[in-house]
Backbone and ligand atoms as CSV (ligand in chain L), in Angstrom:
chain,resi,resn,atom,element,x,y,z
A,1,UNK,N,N,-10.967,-6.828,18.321
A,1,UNK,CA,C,-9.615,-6.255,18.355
A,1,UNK,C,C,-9.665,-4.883,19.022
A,2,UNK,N,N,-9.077,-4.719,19.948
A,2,UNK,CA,C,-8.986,-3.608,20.678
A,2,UNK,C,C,-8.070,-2.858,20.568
A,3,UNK,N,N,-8.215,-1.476,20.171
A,3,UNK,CA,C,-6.919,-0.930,19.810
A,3,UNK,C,C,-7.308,0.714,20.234
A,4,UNK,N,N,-6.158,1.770,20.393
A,4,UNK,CA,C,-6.519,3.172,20.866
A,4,UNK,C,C,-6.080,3.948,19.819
A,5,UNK,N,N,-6.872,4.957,19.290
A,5,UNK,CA,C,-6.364,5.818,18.307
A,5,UNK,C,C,-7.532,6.280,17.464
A,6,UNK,N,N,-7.483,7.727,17.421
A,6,UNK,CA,C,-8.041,9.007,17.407
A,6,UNK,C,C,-9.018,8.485,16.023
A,7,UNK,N,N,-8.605,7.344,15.416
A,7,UNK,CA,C,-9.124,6.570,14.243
A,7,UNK,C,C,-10.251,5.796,14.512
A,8,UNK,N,N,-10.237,5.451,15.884
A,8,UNK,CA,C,-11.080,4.800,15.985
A,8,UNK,C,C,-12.191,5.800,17.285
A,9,UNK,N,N,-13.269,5.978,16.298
A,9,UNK,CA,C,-14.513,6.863,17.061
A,9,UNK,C,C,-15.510,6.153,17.888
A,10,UNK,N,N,-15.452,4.752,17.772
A,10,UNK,CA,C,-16.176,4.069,18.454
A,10,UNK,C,C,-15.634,2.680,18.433
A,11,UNK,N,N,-15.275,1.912,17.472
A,11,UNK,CA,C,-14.880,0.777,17.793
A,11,UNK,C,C,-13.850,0.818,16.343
A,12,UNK,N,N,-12.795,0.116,16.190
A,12,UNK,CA,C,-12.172,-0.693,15.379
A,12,UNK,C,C,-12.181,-1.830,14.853
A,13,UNK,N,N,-12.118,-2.331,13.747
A,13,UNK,CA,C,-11.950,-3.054,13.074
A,13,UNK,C,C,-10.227,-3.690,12.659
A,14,UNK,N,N,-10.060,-4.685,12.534
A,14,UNK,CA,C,-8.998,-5.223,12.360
A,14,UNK,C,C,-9.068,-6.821,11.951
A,15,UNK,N,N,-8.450,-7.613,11.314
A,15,UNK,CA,C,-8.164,-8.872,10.791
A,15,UNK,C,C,-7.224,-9.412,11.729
A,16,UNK,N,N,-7.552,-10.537,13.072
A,16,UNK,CA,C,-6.903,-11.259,13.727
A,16,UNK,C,C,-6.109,-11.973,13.315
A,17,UNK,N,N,-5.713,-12.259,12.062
A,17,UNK,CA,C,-4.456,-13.071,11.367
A,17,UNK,C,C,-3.802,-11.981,11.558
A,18,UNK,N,N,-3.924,-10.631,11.608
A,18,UNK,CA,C,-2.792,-9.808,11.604
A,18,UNK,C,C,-1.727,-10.078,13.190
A,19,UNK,N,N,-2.431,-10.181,13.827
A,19,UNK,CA,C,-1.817,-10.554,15.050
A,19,UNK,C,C,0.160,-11.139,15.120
A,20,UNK,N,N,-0.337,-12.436,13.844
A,20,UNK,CA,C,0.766,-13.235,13.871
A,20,UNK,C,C,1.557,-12.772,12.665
A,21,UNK,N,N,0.898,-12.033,11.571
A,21,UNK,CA,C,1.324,-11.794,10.283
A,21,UNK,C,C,2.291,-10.136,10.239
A,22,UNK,N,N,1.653,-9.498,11.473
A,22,UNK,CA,C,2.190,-8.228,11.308
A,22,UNK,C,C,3.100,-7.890,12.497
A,23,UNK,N,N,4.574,-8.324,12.876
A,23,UNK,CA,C,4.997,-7.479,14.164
A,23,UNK,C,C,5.088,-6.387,14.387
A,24,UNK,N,N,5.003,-5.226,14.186
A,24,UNK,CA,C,5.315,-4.191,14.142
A,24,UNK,C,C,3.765,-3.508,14.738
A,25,UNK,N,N,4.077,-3.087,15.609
A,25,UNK,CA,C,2.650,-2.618,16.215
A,25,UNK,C,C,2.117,-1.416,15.607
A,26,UNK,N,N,3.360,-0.214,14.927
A,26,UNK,CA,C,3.036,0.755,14.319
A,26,UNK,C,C,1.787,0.491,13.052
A,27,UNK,N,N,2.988,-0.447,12.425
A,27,UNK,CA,C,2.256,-0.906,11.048
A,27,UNK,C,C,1.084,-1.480,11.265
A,28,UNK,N,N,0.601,-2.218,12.314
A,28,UNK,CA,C,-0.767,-3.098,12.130
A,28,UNK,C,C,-1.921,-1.937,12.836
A,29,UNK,N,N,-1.199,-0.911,13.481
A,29,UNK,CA,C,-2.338,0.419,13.482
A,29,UNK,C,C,-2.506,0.874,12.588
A,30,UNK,N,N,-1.461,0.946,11.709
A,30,UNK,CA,C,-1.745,1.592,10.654
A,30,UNK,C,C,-2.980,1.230,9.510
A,31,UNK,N,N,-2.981,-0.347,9.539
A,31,UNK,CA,C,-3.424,-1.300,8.723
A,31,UNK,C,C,-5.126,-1.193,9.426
A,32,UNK,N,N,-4.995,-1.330,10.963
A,32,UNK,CA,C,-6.175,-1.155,11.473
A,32,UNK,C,C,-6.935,-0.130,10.697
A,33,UNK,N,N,-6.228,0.906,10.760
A,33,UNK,CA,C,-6.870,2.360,10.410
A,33,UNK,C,C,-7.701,2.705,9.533
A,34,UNK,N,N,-6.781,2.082,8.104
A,34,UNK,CA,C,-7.140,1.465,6.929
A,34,UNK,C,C,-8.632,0.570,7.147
A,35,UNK,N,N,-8.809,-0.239,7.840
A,35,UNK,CA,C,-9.504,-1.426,7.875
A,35,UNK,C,C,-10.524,-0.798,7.912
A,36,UNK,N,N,-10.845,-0.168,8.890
A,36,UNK,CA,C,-11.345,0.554,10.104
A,36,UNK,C,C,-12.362,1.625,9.065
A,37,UNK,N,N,-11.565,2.796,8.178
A,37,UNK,CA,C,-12.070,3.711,7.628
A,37,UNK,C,C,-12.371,3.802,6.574
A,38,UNK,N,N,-11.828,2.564,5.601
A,38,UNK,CA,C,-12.340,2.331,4.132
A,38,UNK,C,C,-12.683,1.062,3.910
A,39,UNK,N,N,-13.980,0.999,3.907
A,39,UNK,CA,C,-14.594,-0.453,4.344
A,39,UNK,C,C,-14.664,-1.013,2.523
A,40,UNK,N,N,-14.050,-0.269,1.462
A,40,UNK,CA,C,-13.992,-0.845,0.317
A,40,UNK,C,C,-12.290,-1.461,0.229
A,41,UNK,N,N,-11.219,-1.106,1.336
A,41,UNK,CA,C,-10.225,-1.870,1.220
A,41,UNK,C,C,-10.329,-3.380,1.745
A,42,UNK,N,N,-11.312,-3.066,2.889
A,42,UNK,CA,C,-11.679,-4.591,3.555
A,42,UNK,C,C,-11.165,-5.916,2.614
A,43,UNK,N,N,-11.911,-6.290,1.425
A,43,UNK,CA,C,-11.875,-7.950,0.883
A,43,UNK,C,C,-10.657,-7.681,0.448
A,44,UNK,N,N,-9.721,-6.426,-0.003
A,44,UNK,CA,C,-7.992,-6.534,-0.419
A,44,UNK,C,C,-7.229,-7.184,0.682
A,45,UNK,N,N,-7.917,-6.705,1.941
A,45,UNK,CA,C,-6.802,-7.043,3.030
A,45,UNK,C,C,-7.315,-8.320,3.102
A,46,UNK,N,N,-8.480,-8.384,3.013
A,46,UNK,CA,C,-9.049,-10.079,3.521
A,46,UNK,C,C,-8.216,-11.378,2.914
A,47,UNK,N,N,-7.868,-10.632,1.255
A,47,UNK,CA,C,-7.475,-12.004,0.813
A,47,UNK,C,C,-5.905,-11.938,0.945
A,48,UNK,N,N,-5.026,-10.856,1.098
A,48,UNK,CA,C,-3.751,-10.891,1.907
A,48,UNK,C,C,-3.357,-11.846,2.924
A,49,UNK,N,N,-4.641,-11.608,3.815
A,49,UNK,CA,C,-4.858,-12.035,4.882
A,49,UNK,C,C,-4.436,-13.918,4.860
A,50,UNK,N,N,-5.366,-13.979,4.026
A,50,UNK,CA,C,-5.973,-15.721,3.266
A,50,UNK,C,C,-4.326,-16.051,2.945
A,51,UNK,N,N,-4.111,-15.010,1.939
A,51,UNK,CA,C,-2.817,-15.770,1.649
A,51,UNK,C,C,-1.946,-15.883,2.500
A,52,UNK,N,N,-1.765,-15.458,3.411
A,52,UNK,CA,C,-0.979,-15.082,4.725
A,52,UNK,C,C,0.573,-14.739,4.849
A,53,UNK,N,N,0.125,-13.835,3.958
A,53,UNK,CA,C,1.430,-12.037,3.298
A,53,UNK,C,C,1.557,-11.669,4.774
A,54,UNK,N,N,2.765,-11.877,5.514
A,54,UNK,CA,C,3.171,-11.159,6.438
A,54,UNK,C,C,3.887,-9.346,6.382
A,55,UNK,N,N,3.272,-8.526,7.051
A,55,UNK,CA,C,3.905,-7.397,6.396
A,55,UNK,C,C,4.655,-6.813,7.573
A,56,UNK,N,N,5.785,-6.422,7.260
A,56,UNK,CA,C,7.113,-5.953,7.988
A,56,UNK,C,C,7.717,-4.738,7.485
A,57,UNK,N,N,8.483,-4.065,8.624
A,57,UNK,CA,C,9.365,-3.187,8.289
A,57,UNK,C,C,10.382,-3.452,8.052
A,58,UNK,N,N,11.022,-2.275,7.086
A,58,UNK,CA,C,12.580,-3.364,7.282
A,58,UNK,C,C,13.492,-1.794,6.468
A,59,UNK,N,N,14.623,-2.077,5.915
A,59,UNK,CA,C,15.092,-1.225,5.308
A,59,UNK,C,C,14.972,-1.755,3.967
A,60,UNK,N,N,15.108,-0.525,2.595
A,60,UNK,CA,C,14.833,-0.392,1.557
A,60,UNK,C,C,15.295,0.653,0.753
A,61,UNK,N,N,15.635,0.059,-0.758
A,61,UNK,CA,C,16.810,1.574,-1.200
A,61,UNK,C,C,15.676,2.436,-1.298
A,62,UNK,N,N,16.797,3.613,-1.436
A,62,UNK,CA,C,16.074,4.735,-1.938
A,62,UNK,C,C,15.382,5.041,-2.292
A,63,UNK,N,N,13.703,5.448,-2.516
A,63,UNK,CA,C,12.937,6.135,-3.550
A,63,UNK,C,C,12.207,4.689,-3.159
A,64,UNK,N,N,12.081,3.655,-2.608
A,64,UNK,CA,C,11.515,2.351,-2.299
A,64,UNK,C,C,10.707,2.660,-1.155
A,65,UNK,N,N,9.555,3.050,-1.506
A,65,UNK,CA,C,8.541,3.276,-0.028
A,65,UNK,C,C,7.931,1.936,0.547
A,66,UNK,N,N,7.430,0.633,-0.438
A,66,UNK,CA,C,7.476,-0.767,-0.051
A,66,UNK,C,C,7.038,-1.594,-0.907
A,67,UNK,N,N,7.454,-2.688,-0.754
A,67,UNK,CA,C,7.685,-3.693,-1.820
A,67,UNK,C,C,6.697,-4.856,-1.917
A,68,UNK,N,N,5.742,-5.229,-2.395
A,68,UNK,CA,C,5.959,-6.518,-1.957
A,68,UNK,C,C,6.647,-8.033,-3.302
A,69,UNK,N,N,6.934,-8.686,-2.683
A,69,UNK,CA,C,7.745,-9.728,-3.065
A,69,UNK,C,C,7.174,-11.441,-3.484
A,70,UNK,N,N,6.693,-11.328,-4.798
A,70,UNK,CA,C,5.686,-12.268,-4.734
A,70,UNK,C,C,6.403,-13.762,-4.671
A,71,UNK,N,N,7.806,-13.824,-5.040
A,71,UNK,CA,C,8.757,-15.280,-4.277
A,71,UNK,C,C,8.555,-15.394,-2.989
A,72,UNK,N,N,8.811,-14.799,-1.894
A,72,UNK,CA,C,8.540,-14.420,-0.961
A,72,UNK,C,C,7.430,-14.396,-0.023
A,73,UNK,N,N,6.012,-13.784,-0.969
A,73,UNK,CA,C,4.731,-13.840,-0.570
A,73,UNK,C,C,4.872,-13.175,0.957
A,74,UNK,N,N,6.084,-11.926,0.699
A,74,UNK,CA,C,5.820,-10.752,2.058
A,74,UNK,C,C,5.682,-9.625,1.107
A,75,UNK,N,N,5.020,-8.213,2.258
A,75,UNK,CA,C,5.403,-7.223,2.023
A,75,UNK,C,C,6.522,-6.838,3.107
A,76,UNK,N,N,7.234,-5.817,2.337
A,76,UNK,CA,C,8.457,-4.707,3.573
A,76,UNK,C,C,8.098,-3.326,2.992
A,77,UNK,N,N,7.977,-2.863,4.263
A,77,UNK,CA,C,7.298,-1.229,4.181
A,77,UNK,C,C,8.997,-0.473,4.653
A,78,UNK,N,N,9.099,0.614,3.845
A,78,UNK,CA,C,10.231,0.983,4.246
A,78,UNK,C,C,10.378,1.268,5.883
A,79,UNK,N,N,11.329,1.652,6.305
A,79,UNK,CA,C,11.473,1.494,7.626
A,79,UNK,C,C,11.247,2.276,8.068
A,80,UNK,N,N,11.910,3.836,7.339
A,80,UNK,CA,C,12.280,5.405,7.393
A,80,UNK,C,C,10.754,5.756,7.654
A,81,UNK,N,N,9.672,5.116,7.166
A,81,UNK,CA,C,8.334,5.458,7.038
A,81,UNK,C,C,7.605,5.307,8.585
A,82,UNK,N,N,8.013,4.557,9.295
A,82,UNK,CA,C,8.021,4.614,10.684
A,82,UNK,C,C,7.681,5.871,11.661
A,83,UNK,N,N,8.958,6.708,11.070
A,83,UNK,CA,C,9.162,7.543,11.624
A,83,UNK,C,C,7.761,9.465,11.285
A,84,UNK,N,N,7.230,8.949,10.105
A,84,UNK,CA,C,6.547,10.005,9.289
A,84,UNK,C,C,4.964,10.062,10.094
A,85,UNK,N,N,4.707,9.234,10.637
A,85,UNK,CA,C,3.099,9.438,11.627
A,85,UNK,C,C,2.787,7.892,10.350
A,86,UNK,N,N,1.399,7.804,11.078
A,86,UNK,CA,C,0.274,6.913,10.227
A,86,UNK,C,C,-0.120,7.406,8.950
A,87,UNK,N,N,-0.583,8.213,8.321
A,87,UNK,CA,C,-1.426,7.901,7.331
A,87,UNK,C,C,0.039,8.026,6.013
A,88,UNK,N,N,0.596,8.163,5.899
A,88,UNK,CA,C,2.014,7.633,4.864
A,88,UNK,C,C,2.070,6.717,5.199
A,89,UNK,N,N,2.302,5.650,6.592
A,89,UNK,CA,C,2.713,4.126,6.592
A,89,UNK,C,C,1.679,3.745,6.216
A,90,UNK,N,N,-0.026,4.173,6.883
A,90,UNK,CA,C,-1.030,3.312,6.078
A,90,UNK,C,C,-1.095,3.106,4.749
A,91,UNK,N,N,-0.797,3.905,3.915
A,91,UNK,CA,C,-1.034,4.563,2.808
A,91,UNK,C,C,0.284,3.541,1.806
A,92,UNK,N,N,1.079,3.618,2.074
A,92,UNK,CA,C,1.702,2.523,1.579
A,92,UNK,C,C,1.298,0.985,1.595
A,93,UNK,N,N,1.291,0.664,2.746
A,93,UNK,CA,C,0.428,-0.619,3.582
A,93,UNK,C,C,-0.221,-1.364,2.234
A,94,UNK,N,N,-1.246,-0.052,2.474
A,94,UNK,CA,C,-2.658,-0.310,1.596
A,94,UNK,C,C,-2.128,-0.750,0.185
A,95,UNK,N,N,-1.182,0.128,-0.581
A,95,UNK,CA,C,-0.601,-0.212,-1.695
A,95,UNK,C,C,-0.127,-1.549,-1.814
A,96,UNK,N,N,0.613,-1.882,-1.098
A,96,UNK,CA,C,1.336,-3.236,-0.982
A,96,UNK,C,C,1.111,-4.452,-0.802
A,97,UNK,N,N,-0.374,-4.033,0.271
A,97,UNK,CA,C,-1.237,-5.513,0.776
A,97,UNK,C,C,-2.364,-5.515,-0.822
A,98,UNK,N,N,-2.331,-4.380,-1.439
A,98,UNK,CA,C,-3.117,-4.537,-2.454
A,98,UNK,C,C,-2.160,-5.507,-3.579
A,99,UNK,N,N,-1.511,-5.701,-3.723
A,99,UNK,CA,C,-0.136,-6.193,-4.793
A,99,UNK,C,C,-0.442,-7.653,-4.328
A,100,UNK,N,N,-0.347,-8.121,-2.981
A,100,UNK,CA,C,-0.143,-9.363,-2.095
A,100,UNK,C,C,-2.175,-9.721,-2.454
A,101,UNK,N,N,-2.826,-8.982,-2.770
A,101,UNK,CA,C,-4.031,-9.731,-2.336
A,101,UNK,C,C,-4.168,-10.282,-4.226
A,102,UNK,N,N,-3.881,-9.098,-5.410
A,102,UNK,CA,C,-3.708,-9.362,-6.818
A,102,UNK,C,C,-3.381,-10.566,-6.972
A,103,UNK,N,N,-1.910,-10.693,-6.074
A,103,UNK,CA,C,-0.805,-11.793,-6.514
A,103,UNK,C,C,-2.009,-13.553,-5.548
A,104,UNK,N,N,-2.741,-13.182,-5.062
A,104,UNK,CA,C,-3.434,-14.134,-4.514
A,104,UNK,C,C,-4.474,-14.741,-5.519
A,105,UNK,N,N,-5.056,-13.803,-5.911
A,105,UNK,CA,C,-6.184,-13.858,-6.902
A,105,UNK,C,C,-5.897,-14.263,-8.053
A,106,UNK,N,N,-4.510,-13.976,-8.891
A,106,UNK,CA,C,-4.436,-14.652,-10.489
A,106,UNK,C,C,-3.504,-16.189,-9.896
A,107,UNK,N,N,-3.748,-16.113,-8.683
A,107,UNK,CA,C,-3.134,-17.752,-8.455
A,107,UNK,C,C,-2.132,-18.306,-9.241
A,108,UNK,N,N,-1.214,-17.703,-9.591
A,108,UNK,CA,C,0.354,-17.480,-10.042
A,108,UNK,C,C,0.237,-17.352,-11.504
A,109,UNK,N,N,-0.760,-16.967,-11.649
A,109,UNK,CA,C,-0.963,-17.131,-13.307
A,109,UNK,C,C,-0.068,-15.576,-13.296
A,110,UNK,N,N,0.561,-15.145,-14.476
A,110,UNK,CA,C,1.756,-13.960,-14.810
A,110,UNK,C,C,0.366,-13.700,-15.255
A,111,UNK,N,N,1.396,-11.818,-15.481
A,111,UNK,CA,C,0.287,-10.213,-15.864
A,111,UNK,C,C,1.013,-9.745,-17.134
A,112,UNK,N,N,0.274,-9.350,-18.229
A,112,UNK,CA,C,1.427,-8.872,-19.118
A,112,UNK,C,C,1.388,-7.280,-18.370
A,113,UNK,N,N,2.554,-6.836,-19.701
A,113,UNK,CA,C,2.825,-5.506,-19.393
A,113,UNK,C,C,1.236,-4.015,-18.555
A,114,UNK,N,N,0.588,-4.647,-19.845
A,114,UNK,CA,C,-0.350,-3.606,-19.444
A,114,UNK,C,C,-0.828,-3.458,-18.053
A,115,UNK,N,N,-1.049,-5.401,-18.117
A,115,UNK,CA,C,-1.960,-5.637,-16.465
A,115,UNK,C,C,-0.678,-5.176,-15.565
A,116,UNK,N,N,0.210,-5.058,-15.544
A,116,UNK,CA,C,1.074,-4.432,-14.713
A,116,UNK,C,C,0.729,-2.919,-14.313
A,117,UNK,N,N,0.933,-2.472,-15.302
A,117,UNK,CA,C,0.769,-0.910,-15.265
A,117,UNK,C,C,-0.525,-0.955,-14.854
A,118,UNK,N,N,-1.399,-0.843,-15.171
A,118,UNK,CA,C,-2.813,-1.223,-14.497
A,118,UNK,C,C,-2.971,-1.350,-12.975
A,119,UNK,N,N,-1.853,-2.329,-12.794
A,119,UNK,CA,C,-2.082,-2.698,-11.235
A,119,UNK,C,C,-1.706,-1.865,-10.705
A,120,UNK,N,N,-0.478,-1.542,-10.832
A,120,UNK,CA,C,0.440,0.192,-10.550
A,120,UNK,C,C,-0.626,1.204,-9.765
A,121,UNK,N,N,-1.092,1.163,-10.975
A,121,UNK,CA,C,-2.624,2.448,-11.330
A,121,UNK,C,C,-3.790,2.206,-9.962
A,122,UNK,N,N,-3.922,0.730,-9.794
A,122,UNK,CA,C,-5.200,0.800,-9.196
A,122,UNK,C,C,-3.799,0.727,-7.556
A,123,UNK,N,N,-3.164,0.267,-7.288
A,123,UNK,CA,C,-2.478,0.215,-6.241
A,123,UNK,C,C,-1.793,1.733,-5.605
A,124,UNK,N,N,-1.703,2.835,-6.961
A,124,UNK,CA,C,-1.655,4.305,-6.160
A,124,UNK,C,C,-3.254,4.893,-6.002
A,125,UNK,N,N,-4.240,4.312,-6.462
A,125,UNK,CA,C,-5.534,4.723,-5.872
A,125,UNK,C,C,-5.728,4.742,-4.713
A,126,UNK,N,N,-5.429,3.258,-4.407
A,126,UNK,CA,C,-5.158,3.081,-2.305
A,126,UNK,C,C,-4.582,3.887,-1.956
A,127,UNK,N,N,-2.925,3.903,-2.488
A,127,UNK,CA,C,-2.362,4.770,-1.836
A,127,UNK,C,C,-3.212,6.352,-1.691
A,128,UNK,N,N,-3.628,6.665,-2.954
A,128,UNK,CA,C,-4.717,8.212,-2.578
A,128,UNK,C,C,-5.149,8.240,-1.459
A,129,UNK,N,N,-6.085,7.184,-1.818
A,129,UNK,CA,C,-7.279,7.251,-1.119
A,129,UNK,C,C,-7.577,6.822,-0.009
A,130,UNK,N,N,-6.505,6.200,1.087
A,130,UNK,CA,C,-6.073,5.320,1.897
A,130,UNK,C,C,-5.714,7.161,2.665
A,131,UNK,N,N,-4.557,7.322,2.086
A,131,UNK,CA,C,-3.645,9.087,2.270
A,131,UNK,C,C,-4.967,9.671,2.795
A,132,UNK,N,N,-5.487,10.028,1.265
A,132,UNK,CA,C,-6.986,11.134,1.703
A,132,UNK,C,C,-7.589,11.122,2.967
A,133,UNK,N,N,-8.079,9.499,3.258
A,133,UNK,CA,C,-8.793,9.654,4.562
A,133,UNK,C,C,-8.383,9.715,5.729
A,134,UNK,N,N,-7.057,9.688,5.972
A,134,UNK,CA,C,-6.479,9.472,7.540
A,134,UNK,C,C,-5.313,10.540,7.291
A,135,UNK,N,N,-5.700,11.405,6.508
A,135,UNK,CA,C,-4.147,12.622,6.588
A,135,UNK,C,C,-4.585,13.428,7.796
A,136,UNK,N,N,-5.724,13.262,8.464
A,136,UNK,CA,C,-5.928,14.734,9.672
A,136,UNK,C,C,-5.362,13.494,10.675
A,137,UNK,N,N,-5.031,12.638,10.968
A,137,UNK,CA,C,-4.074,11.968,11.759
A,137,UNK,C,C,-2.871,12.034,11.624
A,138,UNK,N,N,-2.035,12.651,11.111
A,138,UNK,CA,C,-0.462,12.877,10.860
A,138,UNK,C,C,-0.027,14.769,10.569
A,139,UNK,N,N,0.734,14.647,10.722
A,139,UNK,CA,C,1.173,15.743,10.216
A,139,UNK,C,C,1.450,15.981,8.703
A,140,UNK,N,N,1.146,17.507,8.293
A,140,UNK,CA,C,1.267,17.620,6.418
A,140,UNK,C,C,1.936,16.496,5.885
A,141,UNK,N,N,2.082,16.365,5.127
A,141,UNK,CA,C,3.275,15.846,4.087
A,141,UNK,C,C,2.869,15.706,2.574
A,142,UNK,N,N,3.761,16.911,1.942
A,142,UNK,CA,C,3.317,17.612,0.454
A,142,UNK,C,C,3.643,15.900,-0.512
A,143,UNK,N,N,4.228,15.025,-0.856
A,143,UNK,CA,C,5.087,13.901,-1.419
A,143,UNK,C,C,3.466,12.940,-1.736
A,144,UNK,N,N,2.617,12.948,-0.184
A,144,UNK,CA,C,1.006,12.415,-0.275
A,144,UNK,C,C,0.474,13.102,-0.820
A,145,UNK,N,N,0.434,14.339,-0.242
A,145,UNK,CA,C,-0.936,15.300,-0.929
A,145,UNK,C,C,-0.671,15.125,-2.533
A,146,UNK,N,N,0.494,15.257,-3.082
A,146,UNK,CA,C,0.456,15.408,-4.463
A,146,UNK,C,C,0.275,14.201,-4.962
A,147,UNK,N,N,-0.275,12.607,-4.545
A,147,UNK,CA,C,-0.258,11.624,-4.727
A,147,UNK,C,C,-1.878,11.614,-4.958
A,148,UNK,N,N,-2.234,11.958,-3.800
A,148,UNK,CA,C,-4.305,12.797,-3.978
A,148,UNK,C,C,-4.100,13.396,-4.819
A,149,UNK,N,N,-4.076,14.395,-5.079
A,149,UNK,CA,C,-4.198,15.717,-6.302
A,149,UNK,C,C,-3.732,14.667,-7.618
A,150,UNK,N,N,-2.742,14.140,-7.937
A,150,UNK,CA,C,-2.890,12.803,-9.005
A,150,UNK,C,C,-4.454,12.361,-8.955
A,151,UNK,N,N,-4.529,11.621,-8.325
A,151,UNK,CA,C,-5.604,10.624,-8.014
A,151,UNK,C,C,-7.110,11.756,-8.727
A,152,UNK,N,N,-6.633,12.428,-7.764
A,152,UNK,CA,C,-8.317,13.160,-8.081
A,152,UNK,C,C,-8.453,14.416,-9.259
A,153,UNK,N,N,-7.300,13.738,-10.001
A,153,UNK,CA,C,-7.653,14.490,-11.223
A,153,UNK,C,C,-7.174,13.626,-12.489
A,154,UNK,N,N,-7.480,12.471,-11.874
A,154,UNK,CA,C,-7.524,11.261,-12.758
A,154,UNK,C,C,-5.862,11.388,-13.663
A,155,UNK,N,N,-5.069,11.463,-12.955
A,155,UNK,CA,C,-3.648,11.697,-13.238
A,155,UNK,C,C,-2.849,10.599,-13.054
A,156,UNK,N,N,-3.420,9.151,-12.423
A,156,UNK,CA,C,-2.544,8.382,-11.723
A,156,UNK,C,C,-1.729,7.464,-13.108
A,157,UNK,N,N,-2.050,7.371,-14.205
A,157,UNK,CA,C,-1.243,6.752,-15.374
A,157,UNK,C,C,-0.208,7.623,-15.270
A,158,UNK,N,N,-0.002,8.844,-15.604
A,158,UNK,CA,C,0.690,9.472,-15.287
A,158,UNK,C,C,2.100,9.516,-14.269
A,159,UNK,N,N,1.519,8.985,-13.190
A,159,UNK,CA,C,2.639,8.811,-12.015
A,159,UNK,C,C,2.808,7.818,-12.164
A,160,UNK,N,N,2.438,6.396,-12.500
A,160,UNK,CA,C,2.907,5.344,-12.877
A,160,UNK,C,C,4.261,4.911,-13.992
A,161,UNK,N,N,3.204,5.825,-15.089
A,161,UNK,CA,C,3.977,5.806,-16.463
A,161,UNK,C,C,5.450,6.393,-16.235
A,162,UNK,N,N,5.889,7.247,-15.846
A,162,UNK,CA,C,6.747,8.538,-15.819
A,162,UNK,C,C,7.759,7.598,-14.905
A,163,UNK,N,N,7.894,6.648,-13.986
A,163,UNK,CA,C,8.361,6.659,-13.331
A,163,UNK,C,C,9.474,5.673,-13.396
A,164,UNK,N,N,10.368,5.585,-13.656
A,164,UNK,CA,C,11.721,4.645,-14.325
A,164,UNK,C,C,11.726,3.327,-13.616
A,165,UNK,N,N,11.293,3.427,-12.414
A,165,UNK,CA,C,11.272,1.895,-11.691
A,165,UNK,C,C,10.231,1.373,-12.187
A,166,UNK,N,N,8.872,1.817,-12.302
A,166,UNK,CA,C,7.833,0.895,-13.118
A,166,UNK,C,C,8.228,0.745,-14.615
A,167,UNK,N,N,8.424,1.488,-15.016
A,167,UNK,CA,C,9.042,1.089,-16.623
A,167,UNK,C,C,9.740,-0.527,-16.861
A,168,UNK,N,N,10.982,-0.173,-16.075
A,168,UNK,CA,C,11.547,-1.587,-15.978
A,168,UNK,C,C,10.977,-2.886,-15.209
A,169,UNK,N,N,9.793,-2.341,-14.441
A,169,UNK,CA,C,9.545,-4.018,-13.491
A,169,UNK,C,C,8.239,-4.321,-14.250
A,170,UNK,N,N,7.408,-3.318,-15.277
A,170,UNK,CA,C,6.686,-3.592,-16.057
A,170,UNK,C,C,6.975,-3.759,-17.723
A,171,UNK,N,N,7.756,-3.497,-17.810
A,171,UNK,CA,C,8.249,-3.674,-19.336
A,171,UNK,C,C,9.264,-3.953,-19.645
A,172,UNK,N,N,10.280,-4.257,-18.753
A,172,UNK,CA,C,11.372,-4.942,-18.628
A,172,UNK,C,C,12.662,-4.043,-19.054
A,173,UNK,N,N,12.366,-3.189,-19.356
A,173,UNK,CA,C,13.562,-1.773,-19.284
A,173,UNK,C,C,13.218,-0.287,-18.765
A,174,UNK,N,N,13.970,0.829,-19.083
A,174,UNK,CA,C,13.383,1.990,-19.183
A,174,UNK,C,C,13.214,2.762,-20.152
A,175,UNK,N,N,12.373,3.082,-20.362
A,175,UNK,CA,C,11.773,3.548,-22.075
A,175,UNK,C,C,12.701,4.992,-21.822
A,176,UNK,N,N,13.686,5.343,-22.867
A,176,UNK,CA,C,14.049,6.300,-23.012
A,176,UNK,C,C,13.522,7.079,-23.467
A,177,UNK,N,N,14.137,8.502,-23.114
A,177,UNK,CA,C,13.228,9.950,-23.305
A,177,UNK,C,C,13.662,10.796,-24.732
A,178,UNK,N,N,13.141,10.921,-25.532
A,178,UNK,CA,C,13.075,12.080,-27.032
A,178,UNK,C,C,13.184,13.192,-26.661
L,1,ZN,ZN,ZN,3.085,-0.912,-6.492
């Protein structure tokens, strides 16, 4: 796979199912990038891949950076994210194709609550750590950095827990506040 970008120091890496699975040329650099620089995301994307989770841009409400949709068996990366450089679109990516590779692996078997939150947890790690390594390819953006600074101070229950949309898609409401 041949591809140009400041990411790649000598050669790139990339998953040729992406070809047909990903239109968006932004996004599948992005994904490259990913591929490319954290060779422990590799078997997440691999089994995305397997399942053959197409990932797209698209629009998305508010506060929705990307989804994925396990009826569906896509991800949609917000759109607006396009516009922010690579390592925020990777960085989501990574989150999302991580959700799509989970949803591959318990082979439709359901997660209770916890394994939800859990997944949450290990799916803003990517996002960290995905962020961490390709932020000198983009310009600042404080919204990531404080997503690292979570991460690396073992804070990420935290950003999970707190957050009213996981409440309800993991526990089926929003836990009100005392
Ligand atoms: Zn998630």
């Amino acid at each position: 796979m041949v591809v140009q970008g400041a990411f790649c120091q000598q050669s790139c890496l990339g998953l040729a199912e992406w070809t047909g699975l990903v239109a968006d040329e932004r996004v599948r650099l992005a994904l490259i990038a990913t591929y490319t620089q954290l060779e422990t995301w590799r078997p997440v994307a691999q089994d995305a891949a397997r399942a053959r989770v197409p990932v797209v841009a698209g629009p998305l409400a508010a506060g929705f950076e990307g989804v994925y949709i396990p009826n569906e068996k896509r991800v949609i990366i917000n759109e607006h994210l396009l516009a922010d450089g690579l390592p925020p679109l990777a960085a989501v990516a990574a989150h999302e194709v991580f959700h799509a590779s989970q949803a591959f692996r318990r082979q439709g078997k359901g997660v209770d609550p916890a394994g939800c939150l859990e997944e949450e947890q290990a799916a803003f790690r990517w996002t960290a750590e995905t962020y961490d390594r390709l932020r000198v390819y983009g310009p600042p953006n404080a919204g990531y950095d404080g997503i690292v600074q979570s991460w690396k101070q073992g804070k990420l229950r935290d950003v999970v827990l707190l957050q009213p949309a996981y409440q309800v898609e993991c526990l089926g409401r929003e836990l009100p506040n005392y």
